[in-house]
C-alpha positions in Angstrom: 18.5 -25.0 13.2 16.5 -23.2 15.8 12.4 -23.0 14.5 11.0 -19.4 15.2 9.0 -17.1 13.6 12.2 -15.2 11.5 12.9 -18.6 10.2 9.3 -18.9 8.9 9.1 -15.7 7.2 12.2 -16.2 5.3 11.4 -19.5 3.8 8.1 -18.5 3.1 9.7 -15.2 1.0 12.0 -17.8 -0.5 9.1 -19.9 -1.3 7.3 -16.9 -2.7 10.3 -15.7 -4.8 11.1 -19.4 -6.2 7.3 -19.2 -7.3 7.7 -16.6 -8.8 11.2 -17.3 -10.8 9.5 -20.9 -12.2 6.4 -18.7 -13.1 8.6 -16.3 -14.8 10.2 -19.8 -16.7 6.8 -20.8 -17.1 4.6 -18.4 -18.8 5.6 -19.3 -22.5 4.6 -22.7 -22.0 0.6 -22.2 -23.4 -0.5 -25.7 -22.6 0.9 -24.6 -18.6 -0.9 -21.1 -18.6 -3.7 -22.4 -15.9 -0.2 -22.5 -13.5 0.7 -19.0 -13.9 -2.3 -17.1 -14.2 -2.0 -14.6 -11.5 -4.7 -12.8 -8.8 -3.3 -9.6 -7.9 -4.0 -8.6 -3.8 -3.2 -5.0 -3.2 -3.3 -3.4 0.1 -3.2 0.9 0.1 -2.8 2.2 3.7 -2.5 6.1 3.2 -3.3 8.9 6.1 -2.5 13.0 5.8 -2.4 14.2 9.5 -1.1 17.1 8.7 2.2 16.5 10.3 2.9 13.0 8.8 2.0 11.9 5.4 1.7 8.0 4.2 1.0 6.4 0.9 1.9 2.9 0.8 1.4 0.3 -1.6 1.4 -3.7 -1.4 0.5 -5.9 -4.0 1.1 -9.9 -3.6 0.4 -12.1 -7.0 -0.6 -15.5 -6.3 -0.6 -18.3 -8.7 -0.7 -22.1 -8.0 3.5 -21.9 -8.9 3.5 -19.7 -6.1 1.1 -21.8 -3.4 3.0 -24.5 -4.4 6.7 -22.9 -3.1 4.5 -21.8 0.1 3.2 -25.3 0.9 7.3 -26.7 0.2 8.4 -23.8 2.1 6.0 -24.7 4.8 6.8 -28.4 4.4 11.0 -27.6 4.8 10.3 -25.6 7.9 8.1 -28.3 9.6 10.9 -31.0 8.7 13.4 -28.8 10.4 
């Protein structure tokens, strides 16, 4: 498999969304809580110029379940 940057994106967004499924899985476990308590980062860009009008909303929840698929999705891509 060819390494480019498309290729990194997507396992990254794979790593990202299998953090989050084992989070999901996770968060009735109490004596695992540290692993899925979450840190919201939210990004608004928004701009009226009259003739084009934006609101846009990003918001990225990070646990440790979730750097952890990040560093394995990193890992994967470098072993590629």
């Amino acid at each position: 498999m060819k390494k480019n940057t498309l290729t990194l994106i997507l396992f990254l967004l794979i790593g990202l969304i299998a953090g989050a499924i084992i989070t999901q899985l996770l968060a009735p476990v109490q004596a695992l809580s540290f692993l899925t308590k979450s840190a919201d980062i939210v990004w608004q860009p928004k701009a009226d110029l009259q003739i084009i009008k934006y609101d846009l909303y990003f918001q990225i929840k990070l646990n440790l379940v979730s750097i952890l698929g990040i560093v394995l999705a990193i890992w994967i891509y470098r072993k590629l």
